[in-house]
C-alpha positions as CSV (number, residue, x, y, z in Angstrom):
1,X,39.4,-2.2,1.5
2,X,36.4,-3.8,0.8
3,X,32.7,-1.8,0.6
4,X,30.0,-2.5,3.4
5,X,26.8,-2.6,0.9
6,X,24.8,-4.7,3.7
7,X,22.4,-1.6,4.0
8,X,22.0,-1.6,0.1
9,X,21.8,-5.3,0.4
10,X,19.3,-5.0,3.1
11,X,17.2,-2.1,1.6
12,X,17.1,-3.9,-1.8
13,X,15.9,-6.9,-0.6
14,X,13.2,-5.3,1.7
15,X,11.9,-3.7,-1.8
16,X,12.3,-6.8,-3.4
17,X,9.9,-8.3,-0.6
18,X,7.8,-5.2,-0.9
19,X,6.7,-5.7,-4.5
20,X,6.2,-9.0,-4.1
21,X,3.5,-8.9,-1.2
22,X,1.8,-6.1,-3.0
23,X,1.4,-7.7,-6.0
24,X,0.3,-10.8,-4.5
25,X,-2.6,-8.3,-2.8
26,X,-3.3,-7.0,-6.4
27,X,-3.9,-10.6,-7.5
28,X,-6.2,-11.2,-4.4
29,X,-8.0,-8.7,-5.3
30,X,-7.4,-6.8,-2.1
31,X,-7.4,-3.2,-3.5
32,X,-8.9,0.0,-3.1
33,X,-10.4,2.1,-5.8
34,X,-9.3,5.3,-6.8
35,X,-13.2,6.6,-7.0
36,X,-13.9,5.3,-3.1
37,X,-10.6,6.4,-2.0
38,X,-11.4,10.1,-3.0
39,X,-15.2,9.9,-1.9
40,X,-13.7,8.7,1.5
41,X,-11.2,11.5,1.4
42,X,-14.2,13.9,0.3
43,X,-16.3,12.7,3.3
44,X,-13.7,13.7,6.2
45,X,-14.7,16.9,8.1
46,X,-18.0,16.3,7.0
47,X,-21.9,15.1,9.3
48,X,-21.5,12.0,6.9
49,X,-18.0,10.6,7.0
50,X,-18.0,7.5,5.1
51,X,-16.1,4.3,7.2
52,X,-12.7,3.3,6.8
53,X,-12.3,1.5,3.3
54,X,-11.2,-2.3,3.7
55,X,-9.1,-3.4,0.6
56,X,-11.4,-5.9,-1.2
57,X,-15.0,-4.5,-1.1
């Protein structure tokens, strides 16, 4: 009897797609810093949350 590996398949190729686009948004320069992710994260709770960071500025 033959092995069903179409979720494998299927999960392997959604990775596959998955590190593609992201790396294509690296290359486009549409990141996020470390540094203004944590002063973000530093912000929430606080009288001066900073806005939502957009990948690119």
């Amino acid at each position: 009897m033959k092995a069903d590996h179409t979720d494998h398949d299927d999960w392997e190729a959604w990775k596959d797609e998955a590190t593609r686009h992201a790396l294509a948004q690296v290359e486009a320069g549409l990141v996020i810093s470390a540094e203004a992710m944590k002063a973000w994260a530093a912000s929430l709770g606080t009288d001066n949350l900073l806005p939502l960071l957009q990948p690119g500025q």
